[in-house]
VMD Tcl script that builds the backbone (N, CA, C; Angstrom):
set m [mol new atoms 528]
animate dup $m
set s [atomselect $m all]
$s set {name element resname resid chain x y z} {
  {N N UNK 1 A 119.982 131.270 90.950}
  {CA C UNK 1 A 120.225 131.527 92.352}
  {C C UNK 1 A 119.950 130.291 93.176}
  {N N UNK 2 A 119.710 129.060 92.583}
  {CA C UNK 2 A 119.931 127.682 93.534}
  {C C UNK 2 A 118.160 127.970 94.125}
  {N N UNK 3 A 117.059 128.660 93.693}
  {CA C UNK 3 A 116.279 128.308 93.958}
  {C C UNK 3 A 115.759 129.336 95.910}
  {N N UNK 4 A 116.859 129.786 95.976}
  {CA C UNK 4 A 117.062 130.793 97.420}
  {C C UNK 4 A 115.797 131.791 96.944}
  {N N UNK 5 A 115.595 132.318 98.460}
  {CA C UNK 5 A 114.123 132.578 98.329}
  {C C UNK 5 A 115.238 134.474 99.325}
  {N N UNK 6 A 114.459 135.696 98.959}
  {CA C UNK 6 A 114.746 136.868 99.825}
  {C C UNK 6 A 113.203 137.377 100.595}
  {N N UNK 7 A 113.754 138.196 101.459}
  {CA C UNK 7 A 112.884 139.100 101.896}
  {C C UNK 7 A 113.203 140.394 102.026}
  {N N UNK 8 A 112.610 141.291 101.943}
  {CA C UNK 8 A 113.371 142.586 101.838}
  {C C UNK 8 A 113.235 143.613 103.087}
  {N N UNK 9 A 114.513 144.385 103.576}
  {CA C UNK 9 A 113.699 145.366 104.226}
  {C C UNK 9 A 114.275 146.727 103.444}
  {N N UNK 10 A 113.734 147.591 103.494}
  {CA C UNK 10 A 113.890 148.607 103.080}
  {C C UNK 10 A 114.383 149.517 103.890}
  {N N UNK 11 A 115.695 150.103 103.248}
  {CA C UNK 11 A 116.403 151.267 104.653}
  {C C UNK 11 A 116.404 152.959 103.790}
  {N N UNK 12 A 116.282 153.922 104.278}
  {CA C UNK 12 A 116.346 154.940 104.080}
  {C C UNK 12 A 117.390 155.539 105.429}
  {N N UNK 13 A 119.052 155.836 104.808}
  {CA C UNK 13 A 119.934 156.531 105.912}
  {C C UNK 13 A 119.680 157.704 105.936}
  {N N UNK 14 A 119.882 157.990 107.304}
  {CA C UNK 14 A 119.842 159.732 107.221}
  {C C UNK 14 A 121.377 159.873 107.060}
  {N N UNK 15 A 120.740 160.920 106.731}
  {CA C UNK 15 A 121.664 161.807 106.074}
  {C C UNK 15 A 123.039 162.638 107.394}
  {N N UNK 16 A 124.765 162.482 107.125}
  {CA C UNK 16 A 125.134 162.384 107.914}
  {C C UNK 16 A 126.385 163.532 107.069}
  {N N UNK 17 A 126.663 164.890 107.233}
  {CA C UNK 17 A 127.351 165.762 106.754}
  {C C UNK 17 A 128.755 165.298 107.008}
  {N N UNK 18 A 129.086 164.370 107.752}
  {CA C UNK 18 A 130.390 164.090 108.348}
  {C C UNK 18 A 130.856 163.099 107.497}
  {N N UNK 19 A 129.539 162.291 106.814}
  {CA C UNK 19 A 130.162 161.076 106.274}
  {C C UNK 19 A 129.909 161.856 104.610}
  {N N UNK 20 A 130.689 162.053 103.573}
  {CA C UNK 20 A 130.374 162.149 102.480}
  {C C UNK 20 A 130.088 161.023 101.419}
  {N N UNK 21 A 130.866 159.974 102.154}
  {CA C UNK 21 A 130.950 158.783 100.896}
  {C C UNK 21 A 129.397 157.780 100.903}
  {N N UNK 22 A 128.927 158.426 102.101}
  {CA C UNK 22 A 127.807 157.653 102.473}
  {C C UNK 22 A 127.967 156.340 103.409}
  {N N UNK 23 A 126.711 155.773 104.187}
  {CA C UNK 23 A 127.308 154.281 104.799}
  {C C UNK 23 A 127.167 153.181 104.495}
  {N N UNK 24 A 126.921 153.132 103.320}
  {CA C UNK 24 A 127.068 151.450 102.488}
  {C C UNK 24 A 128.629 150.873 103.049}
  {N N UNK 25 A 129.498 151.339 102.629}
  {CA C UNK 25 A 131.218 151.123 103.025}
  {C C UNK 25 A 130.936 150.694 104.618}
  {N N UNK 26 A 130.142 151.430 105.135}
  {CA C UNK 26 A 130.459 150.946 106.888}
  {C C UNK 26 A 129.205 150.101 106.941}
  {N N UNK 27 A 128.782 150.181 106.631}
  {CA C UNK 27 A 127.972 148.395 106.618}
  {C C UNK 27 A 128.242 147.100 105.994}
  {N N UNK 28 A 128.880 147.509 104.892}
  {CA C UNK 28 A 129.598 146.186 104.202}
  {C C UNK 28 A 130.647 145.832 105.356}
  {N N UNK 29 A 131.042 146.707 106.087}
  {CA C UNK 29 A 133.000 146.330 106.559}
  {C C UNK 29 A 132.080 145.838 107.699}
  {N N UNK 30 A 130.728 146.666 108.476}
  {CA C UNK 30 A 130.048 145.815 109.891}
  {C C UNK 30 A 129.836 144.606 109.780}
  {N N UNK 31 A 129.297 143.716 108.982}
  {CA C UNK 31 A 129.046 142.736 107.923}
  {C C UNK 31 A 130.276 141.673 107.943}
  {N N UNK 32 A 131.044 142.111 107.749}
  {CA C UNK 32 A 132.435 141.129 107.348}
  {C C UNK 32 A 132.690 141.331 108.937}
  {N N UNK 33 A 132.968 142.045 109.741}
  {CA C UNK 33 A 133.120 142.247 111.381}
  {C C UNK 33 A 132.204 141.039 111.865}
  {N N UNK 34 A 130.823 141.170 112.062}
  {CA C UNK 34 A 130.519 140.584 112.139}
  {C C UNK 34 A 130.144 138.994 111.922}
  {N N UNK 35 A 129.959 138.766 110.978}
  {CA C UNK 35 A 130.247 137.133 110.527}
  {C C UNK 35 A 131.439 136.693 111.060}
  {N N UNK 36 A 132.758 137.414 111.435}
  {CA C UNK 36 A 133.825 137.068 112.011}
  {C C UNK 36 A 133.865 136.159 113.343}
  {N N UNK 37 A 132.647 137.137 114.246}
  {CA C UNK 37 A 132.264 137.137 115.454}
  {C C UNK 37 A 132.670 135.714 115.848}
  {N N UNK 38 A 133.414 134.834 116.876}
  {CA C UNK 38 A 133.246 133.586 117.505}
  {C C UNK 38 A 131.711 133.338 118.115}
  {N N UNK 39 A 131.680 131.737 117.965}
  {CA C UNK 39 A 130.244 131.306 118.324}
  {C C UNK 39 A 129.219 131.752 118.279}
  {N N UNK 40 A 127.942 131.342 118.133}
  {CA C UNK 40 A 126.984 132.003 118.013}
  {C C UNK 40 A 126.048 133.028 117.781}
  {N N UNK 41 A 125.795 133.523 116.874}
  {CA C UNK 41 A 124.884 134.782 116.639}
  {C C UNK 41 A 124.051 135.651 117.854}
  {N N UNK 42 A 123.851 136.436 117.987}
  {CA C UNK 42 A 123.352 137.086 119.027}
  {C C UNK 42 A 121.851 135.874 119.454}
  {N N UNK 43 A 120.832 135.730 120.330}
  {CA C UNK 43 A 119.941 134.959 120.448}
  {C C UNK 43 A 119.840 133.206 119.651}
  {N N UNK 44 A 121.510 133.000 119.461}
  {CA C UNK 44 A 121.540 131.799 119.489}
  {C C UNK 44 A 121.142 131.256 118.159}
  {N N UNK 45 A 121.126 132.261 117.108}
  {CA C UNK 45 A 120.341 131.746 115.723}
  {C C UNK 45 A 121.034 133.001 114.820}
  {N N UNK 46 A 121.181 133.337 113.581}
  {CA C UNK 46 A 121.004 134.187 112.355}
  {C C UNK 46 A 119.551 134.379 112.710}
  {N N UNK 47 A 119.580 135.642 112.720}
  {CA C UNK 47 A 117.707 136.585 112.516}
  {C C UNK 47 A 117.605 136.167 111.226}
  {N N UNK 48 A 116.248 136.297 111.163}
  {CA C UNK 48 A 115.555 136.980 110.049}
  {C C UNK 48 A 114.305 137.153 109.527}
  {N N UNK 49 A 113.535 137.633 108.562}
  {CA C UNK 49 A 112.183 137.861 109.097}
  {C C UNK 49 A 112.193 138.571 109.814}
  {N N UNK 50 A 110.561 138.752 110.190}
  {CA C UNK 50 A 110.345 140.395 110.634}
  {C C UNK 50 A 111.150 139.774 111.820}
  {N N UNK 51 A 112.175 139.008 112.757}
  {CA C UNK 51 A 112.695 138.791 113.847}
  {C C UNK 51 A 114.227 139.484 113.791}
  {N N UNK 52 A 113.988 139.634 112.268}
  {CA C UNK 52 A 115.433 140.121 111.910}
  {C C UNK 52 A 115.740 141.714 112.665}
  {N N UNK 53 A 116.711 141.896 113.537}
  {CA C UNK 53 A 117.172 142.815 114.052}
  {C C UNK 53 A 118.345 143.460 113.121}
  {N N UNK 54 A 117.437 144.632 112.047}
  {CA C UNK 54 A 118.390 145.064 111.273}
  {C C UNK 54 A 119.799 146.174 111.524}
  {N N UNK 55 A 119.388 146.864 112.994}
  {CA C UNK 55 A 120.177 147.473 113.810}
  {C C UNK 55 A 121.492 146.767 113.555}
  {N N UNK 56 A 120.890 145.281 114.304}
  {CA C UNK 56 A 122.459 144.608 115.425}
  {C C UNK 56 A 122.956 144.400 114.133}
  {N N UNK 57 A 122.553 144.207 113.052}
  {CA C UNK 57 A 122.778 143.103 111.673}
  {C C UNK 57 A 123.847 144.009 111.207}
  {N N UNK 58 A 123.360 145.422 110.768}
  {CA C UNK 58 A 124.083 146.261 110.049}
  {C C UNK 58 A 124.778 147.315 110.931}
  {N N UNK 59 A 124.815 147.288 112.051}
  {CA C UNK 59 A 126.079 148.035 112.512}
  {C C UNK 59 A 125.268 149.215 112.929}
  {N N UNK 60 A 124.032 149.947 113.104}
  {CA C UNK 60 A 123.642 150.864 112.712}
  {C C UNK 60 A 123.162 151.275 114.672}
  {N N UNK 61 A 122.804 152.488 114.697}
  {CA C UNK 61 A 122.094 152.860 115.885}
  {C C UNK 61 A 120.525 153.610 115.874}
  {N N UNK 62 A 119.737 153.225 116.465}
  {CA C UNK 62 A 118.040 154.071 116.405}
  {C C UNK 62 A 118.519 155.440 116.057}
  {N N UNK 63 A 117.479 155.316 115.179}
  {CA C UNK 63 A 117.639 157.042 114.220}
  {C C UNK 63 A 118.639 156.853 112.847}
  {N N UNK 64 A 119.677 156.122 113.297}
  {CA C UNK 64 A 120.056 156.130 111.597}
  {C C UNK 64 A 119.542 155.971 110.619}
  {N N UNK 65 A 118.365 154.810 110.367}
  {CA C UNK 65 A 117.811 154.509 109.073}
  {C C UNK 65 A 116.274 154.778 109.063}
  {N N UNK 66 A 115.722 155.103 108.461}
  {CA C UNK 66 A 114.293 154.355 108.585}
  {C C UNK 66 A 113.969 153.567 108.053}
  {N N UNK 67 A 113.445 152.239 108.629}
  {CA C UNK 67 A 113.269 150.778 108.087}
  {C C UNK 67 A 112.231 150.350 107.878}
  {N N UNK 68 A 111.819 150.401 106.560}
  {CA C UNK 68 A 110.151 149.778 106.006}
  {C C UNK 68 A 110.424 148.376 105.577}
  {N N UNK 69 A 109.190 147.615 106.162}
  {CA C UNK 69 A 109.409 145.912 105.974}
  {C C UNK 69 A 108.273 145.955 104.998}
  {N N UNK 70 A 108.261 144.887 104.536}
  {CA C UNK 70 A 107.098 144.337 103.509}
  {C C UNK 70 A 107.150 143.078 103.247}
  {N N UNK 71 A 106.117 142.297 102.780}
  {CA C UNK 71 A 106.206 140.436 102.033}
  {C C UNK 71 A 107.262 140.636 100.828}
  {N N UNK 72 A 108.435 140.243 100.558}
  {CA C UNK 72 A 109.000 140.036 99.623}
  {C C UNK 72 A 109.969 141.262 99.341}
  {N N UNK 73 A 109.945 142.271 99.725}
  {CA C UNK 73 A 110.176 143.359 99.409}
  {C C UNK 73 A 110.267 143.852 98.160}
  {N N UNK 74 A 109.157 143.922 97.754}
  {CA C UNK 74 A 108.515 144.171 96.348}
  {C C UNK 74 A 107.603 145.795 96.467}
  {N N UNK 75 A 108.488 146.370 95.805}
  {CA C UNK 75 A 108.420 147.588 95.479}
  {C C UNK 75 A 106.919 148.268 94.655}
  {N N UNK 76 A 105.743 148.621 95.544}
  {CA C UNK 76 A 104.882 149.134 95.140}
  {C C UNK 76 A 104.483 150.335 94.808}
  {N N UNK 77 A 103.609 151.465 94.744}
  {CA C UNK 77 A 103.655 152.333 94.920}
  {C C UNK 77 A 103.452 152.537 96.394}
  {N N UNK 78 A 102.709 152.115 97.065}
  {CA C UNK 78 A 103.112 152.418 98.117}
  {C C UNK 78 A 104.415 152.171 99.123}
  {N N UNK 79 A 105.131 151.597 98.641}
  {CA C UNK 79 A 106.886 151.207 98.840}
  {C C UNK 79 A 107.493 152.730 98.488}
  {N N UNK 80 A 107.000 153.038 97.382}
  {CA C UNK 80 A 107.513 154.338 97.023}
  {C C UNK 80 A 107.515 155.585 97.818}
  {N N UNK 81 A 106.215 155.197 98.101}
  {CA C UNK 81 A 105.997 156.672 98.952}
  {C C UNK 81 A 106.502 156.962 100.138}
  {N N UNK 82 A 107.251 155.968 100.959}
  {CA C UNK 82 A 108.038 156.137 102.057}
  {C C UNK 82 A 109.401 156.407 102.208}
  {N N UNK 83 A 110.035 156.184 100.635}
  {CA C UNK 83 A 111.353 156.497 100.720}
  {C C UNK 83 A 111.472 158.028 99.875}
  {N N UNK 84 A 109.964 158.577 99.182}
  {CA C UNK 84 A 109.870 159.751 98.526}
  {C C UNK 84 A 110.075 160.312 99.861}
  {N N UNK 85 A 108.917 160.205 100.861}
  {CA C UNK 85 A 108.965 161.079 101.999}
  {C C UNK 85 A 110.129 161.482 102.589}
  {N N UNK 86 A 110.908 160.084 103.172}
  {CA C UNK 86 A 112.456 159.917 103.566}
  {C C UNK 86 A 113.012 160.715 103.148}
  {N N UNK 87 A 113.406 161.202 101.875}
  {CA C UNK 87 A 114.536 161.541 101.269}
  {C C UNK 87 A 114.471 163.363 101.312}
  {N N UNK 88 A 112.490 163.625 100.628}
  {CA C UNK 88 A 112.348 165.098 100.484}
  {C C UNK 88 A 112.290 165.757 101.530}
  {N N UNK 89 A 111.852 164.958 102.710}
  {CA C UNK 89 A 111.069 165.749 103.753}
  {C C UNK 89 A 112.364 165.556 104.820}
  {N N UNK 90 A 112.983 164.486 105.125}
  {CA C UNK 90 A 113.216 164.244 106.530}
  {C C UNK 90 A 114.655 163.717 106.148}
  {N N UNK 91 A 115.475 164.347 104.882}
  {CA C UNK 91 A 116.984 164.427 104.785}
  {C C UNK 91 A 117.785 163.283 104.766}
  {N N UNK 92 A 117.165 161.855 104.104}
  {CA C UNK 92 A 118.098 160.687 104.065}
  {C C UNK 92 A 118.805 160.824 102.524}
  {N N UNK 93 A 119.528 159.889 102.459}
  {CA C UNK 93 A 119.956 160.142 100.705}
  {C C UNK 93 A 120.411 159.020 100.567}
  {N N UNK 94 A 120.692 157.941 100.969}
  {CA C UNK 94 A 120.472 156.373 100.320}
  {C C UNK 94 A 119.550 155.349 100.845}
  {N N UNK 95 A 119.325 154.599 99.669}
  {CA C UNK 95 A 118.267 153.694 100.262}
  {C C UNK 95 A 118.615 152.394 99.556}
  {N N UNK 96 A 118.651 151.302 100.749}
  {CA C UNK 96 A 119.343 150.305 100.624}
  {C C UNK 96 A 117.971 148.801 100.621}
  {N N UNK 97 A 117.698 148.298 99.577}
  {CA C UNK 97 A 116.637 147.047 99.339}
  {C C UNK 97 A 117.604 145.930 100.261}
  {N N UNK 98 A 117.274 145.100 101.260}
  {CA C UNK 98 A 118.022 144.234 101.623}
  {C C UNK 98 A 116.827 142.864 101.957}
  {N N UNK 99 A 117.216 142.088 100.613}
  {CA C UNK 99 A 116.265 140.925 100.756}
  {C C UNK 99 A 116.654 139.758 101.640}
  {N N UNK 100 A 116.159 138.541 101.832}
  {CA C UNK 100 A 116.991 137.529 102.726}
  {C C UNK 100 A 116.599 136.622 102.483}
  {N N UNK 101 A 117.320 135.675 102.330}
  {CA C UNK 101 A 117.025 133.706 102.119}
  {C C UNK 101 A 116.169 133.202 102.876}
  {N N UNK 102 A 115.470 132.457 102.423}
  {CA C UNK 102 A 114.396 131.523 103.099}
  {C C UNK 102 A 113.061 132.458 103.530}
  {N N UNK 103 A 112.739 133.473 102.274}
  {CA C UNK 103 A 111.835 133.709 102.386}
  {C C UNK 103 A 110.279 133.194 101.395}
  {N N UNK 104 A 109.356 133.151 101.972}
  {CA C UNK 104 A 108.443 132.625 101.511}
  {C C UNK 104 A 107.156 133.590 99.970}
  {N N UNK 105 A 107.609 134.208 99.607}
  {CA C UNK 105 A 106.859 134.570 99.110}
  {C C UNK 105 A 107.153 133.537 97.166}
  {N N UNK 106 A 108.425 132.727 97.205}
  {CA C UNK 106 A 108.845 132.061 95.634}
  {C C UNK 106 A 107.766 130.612 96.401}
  {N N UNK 107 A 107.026 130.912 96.996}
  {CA C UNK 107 A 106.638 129.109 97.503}
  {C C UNK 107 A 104.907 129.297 96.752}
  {N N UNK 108 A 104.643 130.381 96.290}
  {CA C UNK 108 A 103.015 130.419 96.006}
  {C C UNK 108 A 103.305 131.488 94.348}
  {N N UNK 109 A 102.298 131.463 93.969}
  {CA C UNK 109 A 101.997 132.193 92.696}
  {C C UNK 109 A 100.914 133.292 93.120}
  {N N UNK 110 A 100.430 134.269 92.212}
  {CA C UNK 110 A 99.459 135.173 92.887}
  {C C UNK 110 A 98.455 134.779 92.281}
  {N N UNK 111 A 98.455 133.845 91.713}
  {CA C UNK 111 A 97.198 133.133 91.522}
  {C C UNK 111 A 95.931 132.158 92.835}
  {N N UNK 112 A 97.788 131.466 92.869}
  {CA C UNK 112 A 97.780 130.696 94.487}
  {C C UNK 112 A 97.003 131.537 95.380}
  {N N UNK 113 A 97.580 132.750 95.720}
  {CA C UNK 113 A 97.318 133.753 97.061}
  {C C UNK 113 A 95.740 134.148 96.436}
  {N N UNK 114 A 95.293 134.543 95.731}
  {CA C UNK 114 A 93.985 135.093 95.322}
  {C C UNK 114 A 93.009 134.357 95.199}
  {N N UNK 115 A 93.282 133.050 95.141}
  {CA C UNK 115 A 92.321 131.708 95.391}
  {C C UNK 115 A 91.914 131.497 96.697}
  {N N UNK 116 A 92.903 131.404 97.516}
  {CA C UNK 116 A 92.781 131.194 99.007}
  {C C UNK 116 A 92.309 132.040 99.598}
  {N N UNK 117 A 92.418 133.562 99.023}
  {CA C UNK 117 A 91.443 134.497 99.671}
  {C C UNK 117 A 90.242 134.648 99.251}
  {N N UNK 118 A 89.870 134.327 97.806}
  {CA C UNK 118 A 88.625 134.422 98.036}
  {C C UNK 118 A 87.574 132.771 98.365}
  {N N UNK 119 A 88.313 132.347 98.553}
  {CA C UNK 119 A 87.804 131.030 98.635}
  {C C UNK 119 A 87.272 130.936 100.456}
  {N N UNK 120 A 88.444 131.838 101.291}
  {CA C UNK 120 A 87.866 132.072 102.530}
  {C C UNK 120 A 86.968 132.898 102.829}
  {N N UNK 121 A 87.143 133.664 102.142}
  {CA C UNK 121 A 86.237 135.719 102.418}
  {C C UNK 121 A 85.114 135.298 101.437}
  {N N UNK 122 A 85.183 134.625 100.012}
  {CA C UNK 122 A 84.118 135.239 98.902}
  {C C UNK 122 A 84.193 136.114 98.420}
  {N N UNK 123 A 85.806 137.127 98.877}
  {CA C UNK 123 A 85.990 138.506 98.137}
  {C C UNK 123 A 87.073 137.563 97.164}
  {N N UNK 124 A 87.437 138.631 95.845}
  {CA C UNK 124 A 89.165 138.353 95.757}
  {C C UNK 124 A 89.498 138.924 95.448}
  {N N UNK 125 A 90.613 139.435 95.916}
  {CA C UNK 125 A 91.609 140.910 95.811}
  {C C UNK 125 A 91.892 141.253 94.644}
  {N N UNK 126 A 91.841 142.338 94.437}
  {CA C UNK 126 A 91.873 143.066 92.851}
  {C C UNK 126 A 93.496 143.275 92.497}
  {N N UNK 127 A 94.419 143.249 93.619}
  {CA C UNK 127 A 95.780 143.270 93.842}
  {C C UNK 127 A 96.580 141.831 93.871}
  {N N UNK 128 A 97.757 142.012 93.114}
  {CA C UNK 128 A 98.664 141.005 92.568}
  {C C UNK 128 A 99.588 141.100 94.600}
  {N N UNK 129 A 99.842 139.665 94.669}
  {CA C UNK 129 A 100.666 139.555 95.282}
  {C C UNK 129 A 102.742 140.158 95.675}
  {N N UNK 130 A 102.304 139.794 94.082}
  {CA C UNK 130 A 103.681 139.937 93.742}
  {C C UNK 130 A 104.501 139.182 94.047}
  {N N UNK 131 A 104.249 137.765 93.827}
  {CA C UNK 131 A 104.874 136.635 93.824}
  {C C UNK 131 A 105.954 136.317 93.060}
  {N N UNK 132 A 107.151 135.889 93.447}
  {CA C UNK 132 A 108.151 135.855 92.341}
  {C C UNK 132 A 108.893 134.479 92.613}
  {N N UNK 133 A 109.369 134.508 91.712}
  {CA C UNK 133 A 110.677 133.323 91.459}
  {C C UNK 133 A 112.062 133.334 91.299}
  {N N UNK 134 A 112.327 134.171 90.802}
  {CA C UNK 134 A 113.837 134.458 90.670}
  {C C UNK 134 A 114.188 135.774 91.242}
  {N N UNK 135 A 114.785 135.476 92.772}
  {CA C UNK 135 A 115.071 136.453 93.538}
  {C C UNK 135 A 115.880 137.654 93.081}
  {N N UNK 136 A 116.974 137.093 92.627}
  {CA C UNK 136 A 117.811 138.347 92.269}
  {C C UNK 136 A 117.107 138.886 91.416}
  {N N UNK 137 A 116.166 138.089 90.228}
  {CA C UNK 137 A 115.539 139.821 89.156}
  {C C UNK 137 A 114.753 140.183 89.883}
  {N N UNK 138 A 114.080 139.773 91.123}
  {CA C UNK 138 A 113.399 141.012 91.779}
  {C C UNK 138 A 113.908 142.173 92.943}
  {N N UNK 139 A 114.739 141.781 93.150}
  {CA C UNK 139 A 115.909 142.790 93.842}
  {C C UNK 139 A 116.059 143.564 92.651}
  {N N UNK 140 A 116.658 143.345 91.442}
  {CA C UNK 140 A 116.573 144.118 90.318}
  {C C UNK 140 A 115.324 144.940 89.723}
  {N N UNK 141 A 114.719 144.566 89.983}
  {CA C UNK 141 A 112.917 145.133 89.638}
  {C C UNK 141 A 112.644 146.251 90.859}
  {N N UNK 142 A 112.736 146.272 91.656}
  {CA C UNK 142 A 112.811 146.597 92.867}
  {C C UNK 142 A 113.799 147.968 92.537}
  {N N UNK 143 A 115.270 147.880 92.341}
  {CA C UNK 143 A 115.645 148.991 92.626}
  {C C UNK 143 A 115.174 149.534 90.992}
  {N N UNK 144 A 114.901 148.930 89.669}
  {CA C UNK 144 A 114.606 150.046 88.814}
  {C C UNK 144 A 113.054 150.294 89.292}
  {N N UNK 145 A 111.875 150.223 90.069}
  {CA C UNK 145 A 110.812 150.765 90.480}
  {C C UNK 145 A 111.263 152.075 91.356}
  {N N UNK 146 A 112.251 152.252 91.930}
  {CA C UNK 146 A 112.651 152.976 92.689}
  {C C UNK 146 A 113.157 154.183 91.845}
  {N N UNK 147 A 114.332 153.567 91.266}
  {CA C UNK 147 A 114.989 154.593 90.688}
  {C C UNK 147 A 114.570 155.690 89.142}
  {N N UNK 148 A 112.940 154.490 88.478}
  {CA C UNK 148 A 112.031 155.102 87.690}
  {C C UNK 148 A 111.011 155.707 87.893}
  {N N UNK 149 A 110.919 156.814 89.111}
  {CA C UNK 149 A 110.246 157.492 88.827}
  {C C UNK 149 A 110.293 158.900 88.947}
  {N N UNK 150 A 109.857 159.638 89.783}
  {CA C UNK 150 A 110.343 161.357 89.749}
  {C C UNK 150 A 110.616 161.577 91.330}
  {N N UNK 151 A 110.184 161.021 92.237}
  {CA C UNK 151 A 110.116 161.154 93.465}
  {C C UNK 151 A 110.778 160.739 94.439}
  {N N UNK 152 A 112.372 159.872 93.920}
  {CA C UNK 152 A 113.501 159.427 94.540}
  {C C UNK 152 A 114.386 161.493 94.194}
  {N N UNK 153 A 114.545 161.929 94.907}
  {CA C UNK 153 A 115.633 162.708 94.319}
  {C C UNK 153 A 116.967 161.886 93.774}
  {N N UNK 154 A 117.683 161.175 94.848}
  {CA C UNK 154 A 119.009 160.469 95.092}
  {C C UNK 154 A 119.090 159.472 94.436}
  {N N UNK 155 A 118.869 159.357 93.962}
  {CA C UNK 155 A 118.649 157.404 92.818}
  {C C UNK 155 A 119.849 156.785 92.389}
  {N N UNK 156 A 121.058 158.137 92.916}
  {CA C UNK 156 A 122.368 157.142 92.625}
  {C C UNK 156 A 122.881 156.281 93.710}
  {N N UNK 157 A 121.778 156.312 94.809}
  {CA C UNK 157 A 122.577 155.976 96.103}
  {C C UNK 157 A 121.318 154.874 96.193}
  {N N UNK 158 A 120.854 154.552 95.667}
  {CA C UNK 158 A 120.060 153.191 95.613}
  {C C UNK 158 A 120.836 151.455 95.392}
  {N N UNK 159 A 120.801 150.764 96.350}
  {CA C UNK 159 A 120.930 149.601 96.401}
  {C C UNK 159 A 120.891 148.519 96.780}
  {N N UNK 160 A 121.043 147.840 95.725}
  {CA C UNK 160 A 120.004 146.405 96.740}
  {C C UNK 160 A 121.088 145.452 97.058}
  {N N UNK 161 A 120.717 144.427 98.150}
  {CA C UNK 161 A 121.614 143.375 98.640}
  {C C UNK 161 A 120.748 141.769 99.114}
  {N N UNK 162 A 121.607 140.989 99.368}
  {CA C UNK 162 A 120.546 139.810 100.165}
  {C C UNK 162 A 121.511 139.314 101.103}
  {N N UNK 163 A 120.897 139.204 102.047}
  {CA C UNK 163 A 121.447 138.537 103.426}
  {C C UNK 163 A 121.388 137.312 103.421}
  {N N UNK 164 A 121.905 136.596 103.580}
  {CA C UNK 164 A 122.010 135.488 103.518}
  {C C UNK 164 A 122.038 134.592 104.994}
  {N N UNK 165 A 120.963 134.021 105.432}
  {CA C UNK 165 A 120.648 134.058 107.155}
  {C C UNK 165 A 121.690 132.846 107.168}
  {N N UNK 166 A 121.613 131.694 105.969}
  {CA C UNK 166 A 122.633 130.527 106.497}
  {C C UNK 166 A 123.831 130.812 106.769}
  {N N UNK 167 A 124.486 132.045 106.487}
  {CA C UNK 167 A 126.077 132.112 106.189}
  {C C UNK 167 A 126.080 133.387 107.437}
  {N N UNK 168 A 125.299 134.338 107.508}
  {CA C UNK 168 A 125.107 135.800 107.614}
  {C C UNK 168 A 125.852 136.888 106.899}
  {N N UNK 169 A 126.215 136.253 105.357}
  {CA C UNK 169 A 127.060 137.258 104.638}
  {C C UNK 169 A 125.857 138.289 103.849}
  {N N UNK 170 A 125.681 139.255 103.633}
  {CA C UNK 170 A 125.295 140.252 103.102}
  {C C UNK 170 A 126.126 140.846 101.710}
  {N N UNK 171 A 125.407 140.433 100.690}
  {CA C UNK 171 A 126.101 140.196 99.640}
  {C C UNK 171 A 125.296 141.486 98.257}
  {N N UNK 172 A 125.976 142.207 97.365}
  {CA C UNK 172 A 125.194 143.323 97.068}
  {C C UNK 172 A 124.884 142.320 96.070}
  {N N UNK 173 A 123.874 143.017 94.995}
  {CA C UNK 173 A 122.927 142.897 93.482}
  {C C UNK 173 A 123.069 143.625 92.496}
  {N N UNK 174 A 124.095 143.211 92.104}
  {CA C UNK 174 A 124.163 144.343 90.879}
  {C C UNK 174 A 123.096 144.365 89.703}
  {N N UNK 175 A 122.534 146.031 89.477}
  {CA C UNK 175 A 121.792 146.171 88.707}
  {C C UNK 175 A 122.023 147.391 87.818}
  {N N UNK 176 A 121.597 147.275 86.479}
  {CA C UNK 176 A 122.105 147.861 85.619}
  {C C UNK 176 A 121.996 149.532 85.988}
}
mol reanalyze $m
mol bondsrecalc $m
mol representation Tube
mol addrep $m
């Protein structure tokens, strides 16, 4: 992957009786709409990072998705438990990993990160960073954490993508 670094946010759609095919299709086509756009990106830059406005990005309106951010978007158990909730409780049925370039978490090891904390505190975290290197297998890691366990009902509607802030193309990940 040329060494490109993602960040992830995590979307859970609600659920929309009108649309059957689901809205991956209308976010890919918002996506290509967009990048079209003449001059400048909205605020004069490609978002991204938590600055990233995943609304304007993906076409979407408040209430469509629910959007969990995280460092790397690295799929924990507690990553899990927000799209379990999403799906059983509060009627979404896809959930979309969307990582992004020029993120910082391929710049340290979790060795790196656990040194520096305890070297400031005198504690050191009993928890892995989850530092990675090769973005796309963790977009891949990511959706099989998701889709391996009991508490996704929908696991066919799982997928991951990376945005790409230099270009603003939004490009999917295929995983097995």
């Amino acid at each position: 992957m040329n060494g490109r670094a993602f960040r992830s946010v995590h979307l859970s759609l609600n659920r929309d009786e009108k649309r059957d095919a689901g809205m991956t299709d209308e976010i890919i086509d918002h996506r290509a709409d967009f990048r079209r756009r003449p001059g400048p990106p909205p605020g004069g830059r490609r978002p991204h990072g938590r600055r990233m406005d995943v609304y304007l990005l993906l076409g979407l309106k408040e209430g469509d998705a629910h959007v969990i951010r995280n460092a790397g978007g690295v799929i924990t158990k507690d990553e899990r438990r927000s799209p379990a909730i999403s799906q059983r409780m509060l009627d979404t049925r896809e959930i979309h990993l969307i990582h992004h370039t020029q993120c910082g978490m391929p710049t340290f090891t979790d060795d790196e990160f656990k040194d520096r904390i305890e070297r400031e505190t005198g504690i050191r975290p009993d928890g892995a960073s989850e530092a990675f290197t090769d973005p796309e297998a963790d977009v891949r890691r990511s959706i099989r954490r998701i889709r391996g366990g009991p508490f996704i009902p929908f696991e066919d509607r799982v997928r991951g993508f990376d945005y790409e802030v230099e270009t603003g193309r939004l490009r999917e990940v295929a995983c097995d």
